[in-house]
C-alpha positions as CSV (number, residue, x, y, z in Angstrom):
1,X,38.2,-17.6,-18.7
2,X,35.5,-16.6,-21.7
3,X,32.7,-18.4,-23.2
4,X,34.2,-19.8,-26.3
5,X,31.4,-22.0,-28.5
6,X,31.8,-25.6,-28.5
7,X,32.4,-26.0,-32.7
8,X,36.0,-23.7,-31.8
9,X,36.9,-25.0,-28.2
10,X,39.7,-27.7,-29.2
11,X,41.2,-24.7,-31.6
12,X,41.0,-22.2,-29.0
13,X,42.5,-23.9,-26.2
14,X,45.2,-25.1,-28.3
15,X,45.7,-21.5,-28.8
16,X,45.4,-20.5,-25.4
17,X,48.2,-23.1,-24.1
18,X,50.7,-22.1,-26.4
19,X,50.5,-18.2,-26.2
20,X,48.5,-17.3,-22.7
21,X,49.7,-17.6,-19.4
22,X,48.1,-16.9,-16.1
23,X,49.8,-14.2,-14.2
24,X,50.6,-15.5,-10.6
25,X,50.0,-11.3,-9.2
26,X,47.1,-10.9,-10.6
27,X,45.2,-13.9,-12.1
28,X,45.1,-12.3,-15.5
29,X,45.2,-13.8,-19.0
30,X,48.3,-12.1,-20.6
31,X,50.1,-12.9,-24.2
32,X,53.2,-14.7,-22.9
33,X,55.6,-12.7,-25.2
34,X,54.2,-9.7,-22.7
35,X,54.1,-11.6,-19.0
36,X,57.9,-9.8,-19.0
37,X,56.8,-6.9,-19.4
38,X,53.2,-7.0,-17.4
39,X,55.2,-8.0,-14.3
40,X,58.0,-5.2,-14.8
41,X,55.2,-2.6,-15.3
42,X,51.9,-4.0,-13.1
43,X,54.0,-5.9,-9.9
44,X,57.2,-4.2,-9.6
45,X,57.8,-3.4,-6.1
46,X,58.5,0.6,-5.8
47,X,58.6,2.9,-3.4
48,X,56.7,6.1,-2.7
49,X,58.0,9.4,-1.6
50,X,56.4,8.6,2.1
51,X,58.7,5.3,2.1
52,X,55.7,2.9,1.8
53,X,55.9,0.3,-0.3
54,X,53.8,-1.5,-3.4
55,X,53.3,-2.5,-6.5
56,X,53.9,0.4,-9.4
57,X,50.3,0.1,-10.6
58,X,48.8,1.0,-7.5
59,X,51.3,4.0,-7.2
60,X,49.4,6.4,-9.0
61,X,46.1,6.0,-7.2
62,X,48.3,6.3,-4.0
63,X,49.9,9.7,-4.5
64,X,46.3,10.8,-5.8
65,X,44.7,9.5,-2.2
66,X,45.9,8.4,0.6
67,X,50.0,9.1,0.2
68,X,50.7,11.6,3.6
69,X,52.9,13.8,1.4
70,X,50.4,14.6,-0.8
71,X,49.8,18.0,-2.0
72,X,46.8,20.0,-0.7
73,X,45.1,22.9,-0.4
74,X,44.5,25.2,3.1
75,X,41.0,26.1,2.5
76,X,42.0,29.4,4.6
77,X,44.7,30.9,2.1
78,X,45.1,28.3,-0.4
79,X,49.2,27.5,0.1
80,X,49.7,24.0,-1.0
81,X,51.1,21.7,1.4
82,X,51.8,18.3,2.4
83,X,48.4,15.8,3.5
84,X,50.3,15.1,7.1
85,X,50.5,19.0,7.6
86,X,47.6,20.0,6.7
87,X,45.3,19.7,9.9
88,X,48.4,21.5,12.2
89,X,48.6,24.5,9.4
90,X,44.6,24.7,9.5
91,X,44.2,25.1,13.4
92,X,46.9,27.8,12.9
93,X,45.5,29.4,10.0
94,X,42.1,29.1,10.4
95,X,42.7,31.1,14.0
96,X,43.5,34.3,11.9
97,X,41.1,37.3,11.6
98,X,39.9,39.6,9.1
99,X,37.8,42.3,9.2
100,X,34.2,41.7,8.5
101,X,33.4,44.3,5.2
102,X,29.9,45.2,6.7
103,X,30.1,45.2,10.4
104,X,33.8,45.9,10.6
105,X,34.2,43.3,13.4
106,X,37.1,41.2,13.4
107,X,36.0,37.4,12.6
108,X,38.3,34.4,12.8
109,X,38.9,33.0,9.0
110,X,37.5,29.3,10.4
111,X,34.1,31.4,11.1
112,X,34.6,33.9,8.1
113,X,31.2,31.7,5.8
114,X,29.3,31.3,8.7
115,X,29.2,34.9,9.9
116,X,26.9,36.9,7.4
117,X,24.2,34.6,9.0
118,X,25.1,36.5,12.5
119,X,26.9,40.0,11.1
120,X,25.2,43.1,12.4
């Protein structure tokens, strides 16, 4: 699957039958001493916290973005929490007041950045 010049073709594909294989997952060109090993690591089925299942190599980027247990932040008071209970914990939290340091008013912690624009 790479230009090879034309004076080293016959060598090279000599080469590449006897030690290359295609993988049938992926289409890649992998040593076949490794294809073992590339399946076992790359195509493995596994099976996330959240139950879903896939392949082990796409596991990482699945925690990391779209997994429904994954930790994040409450922008309101920064506990760490699961993705899936995040929006619930917001409306909750975000419904809390604190006392405004120059007006003295009492201001909902959703409204807490936008207020200085309105305060006294």
């Amino acid at each position: 699957k790479k230009d090879i010049p034309a004076v080293n073709f016959i060598i090279h594909e000599i080469h590449c039958r006897r030690n290359i294989e295609i993988c049938p997952y992926c289409s890649d060109s992998i040593p076949k001493s490794e294809m073992k090993n590339h399946i076992e690591s790359e195509h493995v089925q596994v099976t996330c916290k959240c139950r879903m299942k896939m392949e082990s190599s796409l596991l990482k980027d699945h925690e990391a973005s779209s997994c429904p247990l994954r930790p994040v932040l409450c922008q309101f008071c920064d506990i760490q929490l699961a993705f899936n209970k995040l929006q619930e914990h917001e409306l909750y939290c975000g419904a809390r007041t604190e006392p405004c340091g120059r007006c003295g008013c009492h201001v909902l912690l959703k409204e807490l950045k936008e207020h200085p624009r309105v305060c006294g």
